[in-house]
C-alpha positions as CSV (number, residue, x, y, z in Angstrom):
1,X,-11.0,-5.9,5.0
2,X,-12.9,-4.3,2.4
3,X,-14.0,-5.6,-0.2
4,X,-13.0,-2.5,-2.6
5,X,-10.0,-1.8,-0.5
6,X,-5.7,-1.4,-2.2
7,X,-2.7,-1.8,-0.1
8,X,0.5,0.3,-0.5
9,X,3.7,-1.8,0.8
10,X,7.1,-0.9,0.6
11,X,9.2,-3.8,-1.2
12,X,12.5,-5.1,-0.2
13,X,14.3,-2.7,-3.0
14,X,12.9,0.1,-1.5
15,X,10.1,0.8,-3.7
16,X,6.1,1.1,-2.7
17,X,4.0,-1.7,-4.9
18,X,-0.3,-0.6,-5.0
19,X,-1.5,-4.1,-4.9
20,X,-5.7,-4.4,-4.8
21,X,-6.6,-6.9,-2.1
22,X,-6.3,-10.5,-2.7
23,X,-4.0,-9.8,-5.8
24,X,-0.5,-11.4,-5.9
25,X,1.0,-8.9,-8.0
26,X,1.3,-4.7,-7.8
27,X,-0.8,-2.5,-9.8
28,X,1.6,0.1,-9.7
29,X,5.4,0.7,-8.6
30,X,6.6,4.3,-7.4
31,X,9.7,5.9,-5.3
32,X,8.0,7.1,-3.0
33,X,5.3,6.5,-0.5
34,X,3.4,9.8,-0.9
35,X,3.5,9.0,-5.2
36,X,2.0,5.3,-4.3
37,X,-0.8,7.1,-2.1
38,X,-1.8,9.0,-4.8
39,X,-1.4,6.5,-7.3
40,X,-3.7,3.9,-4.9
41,X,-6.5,7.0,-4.8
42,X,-6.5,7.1,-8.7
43,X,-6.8,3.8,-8.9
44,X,-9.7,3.3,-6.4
45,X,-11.8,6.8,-5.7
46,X,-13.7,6.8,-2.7
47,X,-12.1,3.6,-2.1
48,X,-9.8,2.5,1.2
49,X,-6.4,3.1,0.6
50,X,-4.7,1.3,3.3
51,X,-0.7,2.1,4.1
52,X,1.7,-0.2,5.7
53,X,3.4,1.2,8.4
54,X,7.0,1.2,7.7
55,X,8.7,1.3,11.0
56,X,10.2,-1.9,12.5
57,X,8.8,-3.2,15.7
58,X,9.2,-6.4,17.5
59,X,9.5,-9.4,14.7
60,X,8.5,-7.4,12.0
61,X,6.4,-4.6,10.0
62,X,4.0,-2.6,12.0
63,X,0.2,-2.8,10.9
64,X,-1.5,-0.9,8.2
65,X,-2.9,2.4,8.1
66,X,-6.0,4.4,6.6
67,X,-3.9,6.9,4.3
């Protein structure tokens, strides 16, 4: 993982947290996904914004993606 890189994960109410890595708690809460996106790309230009996946498969979440 980078070093530099934020996370956007949807939360069990529904809602997308923007946590920085290694932080244990969100920097932002929106809605939506696409609203957390942006919100993650404010808060780190040039940065990796990584997205978690949120489709179901086998025991759990899929992986992240680059948004």
């Amino acid at each position: 993982m980078a070093q530099d890189g934020i996370y956007v994960e949807q939360r069990a109410d529904g809602e997308f947290a923007v946590r920085k890595e290694n932080s244990k708690r969100a920097s932002a809460v929106k809605p939506t996904q696409a609203e957390a996106i942006a919100r993650a790309k404010e808060l780190a230009p040039g940065g990796e914004v990584h997205v978690e996946r949120v489709r179901n498969v086998g025991d759990g979440r899929d992986k992240f993606r680059k948004a």
